[in-house]
N, C-alpha and C positions, 0 to 999 in steps of 0.2 A: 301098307294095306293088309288087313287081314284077311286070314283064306276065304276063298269064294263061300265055303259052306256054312261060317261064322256070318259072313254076312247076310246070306241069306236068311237064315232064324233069324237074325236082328231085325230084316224087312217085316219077315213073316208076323215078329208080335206087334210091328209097327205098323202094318197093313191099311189102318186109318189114317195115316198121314201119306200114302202116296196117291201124288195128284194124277185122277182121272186121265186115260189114252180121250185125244183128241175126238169129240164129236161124242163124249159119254152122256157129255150134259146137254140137253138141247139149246141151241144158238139163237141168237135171233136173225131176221132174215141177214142176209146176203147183202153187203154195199158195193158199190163200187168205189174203188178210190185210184183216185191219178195221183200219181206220188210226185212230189217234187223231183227232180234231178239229182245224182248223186255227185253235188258239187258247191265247193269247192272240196278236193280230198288232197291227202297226204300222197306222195307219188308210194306205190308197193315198196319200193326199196325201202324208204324211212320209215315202214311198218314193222316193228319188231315183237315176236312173240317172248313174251317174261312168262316166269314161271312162279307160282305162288306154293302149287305142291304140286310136286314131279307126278308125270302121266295121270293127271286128275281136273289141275285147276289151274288155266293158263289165262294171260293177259293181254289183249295188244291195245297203250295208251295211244292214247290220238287217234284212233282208228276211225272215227267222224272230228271232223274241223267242228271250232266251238261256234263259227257262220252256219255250217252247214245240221247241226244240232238245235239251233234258233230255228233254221228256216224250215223244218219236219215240225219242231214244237209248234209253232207261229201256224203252221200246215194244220197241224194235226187238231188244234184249237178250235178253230175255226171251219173245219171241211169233214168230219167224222164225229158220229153218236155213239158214245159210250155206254158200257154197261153196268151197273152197280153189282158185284154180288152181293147176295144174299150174308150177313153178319155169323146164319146160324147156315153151318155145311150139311149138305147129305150126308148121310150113313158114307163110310169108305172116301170121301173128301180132306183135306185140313181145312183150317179156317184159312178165309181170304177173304181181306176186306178192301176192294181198290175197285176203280173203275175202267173197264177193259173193253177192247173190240177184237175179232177174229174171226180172219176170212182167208178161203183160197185161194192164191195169187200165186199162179207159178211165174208168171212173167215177169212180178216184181221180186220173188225169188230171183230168179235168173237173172235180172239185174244188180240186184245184191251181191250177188256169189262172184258174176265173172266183172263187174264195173269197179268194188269198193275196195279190190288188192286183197280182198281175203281169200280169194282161190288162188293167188299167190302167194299171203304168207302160209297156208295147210298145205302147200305142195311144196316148200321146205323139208318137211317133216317125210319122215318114215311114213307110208300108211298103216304099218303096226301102232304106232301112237291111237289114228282115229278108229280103229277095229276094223278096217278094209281100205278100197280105193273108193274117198270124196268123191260121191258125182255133181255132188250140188246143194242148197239149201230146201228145208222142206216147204212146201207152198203154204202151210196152214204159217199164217203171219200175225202176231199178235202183239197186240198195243195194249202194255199196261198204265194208267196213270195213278199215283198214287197219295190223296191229301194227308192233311192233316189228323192224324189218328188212325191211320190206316196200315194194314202190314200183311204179310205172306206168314200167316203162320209154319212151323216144321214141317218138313215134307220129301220127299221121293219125287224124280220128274222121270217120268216114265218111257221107253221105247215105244215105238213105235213102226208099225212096217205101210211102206208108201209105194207111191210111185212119183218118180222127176225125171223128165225129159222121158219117158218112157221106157224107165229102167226101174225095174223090182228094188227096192232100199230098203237097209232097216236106219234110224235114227241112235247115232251113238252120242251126241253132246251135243248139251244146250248152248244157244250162241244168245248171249244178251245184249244189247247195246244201250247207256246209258246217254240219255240227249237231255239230262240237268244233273245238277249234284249241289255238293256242298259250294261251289262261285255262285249259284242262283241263290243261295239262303235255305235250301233244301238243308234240315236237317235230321240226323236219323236215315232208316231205309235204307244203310249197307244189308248185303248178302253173306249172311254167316254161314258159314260150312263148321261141320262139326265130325272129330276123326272117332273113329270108332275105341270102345271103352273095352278094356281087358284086366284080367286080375290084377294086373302089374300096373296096368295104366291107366289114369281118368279121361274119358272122353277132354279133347281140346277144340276151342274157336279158333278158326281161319278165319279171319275178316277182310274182305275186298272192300273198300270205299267207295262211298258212291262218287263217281271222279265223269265230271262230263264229256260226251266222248269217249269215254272206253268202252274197250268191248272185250267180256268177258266169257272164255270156253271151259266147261265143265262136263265130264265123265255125266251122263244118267245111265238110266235101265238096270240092269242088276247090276253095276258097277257104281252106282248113284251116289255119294254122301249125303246123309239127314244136311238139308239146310234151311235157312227163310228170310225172306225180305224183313227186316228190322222195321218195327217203328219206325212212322216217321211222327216227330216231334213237332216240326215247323214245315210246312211244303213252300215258304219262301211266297206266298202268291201265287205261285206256278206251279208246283209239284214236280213228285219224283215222276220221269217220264221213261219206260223204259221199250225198243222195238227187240222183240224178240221171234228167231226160228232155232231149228236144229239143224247141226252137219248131219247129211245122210250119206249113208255109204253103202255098194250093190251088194244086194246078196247074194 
């Protein structure tokens, strides 16, 4: 990684591509949703964090059963109203073009965090890794779905300061979870990361696949990599489907 202060200018000229802190853009109303069960799962043991790029971009494959990725998809189809964004972005926006929902749910946070073994595979780790001690997932839960022709343009995923279980947090990495990929006929719609460009060296792609079931943790906030959801080419009939929150950690 290059020094904090390289990266910062790099943000700074890049400032239209980092996406909007939660609640910047007006939401539509408020849903409720009863979430299916988180079952069947992997026991915590058989959860292994991979590394893609050290202290930045981690992996845990399997981390939802490819039953229990159907029965959310199947869920989510069927029991929630999506949003379309808009094709052309606000001023300070990147482009994104997919259909998405988002809402506050600490309680299915908190089922997320302490039921699905990932508050056991982050308490593995150092809490110098996550920038403090993990309390929990952020309550703002958000469902992206992504067809055919649609993509996350480059961007920045931004910090955030919260509250979880009633503890002051800030948000150090984004946690994705992938429930289709390339076995649905999903093609297109990896998450490319891109390392930072220096005299000596050209900016490079990191490519994560889209792999169903996995779930992917990445550094944001000032520590962020330019990244973006690819194209997707084919959505298979079903699309790319992805559940996403943030690790928070107290300040």
């Amino acid at each position: 990684m290059p020094p904090k202060k390289q990266q910062l200018n790099s943000k700074k000229k890049a400032a239209h591509l980092v996406t909007p802190a939660a609640g910047a853009t007006p939401a539509p109303p408020q849903q409720s949703v009863s979430w299916p069960a988180l079952t069947p799962l992997l026991p915590p043991s058989d959860l292994q964090l991979e590394e893609v790029l050290p202290e930045q971009i981690l992996t845990i494959p399997k981390f939802f059963t490819s039953t229990l990725c159907k029965t959310y998809v199947n869920f989510l189809q069927k029991s929630v109203s999506l949003t379309t964004t808009p094709g052309k972005p606000k001023r300070g926006e990147a482009v994104r073009v997919n259909d998405r929902l988002q809402i506050q749910d600490p309680a299915f946070a908190d089922v997320l965090w302490n039921q699905s073994g990932l508050k056991d595979v982050v308490s593995r780790e150092d809490p110098s890794l996550w920038g403090g001690k993990v309390v929990g997932l952020n309550p703002n839960i958000r469902i992206y779905r992504y067809g055919t022709g649609q993509f996350f343009d480059k961007h920045y995923d931004d910090a955030n300061q919260i509250v979880v279980s009633d503890v002051a947090c800030r948000t150090t990495w984004t946690l994705l979870i992938y429930l289709t990929g390339a076995v649905d006929g999903v093609v297109g719609g990896e998450t490319v990361f891109y390392t930072e460009a220096s005299k000596t060296k050209k900016s490079e792609e990191v490519v994560v696949n889209l792999e169903k079931g996995l779930a992917v943790l990445h550094k944001h906030g000032r520590d962020c990599m330019l990244h973006e959801g690819r194209l997707v080419t084919n959505d298979g009939g079903v699309g790319k489907w992805v559940l996403r929150s943030d690790l928070a950690v107290k300040r």
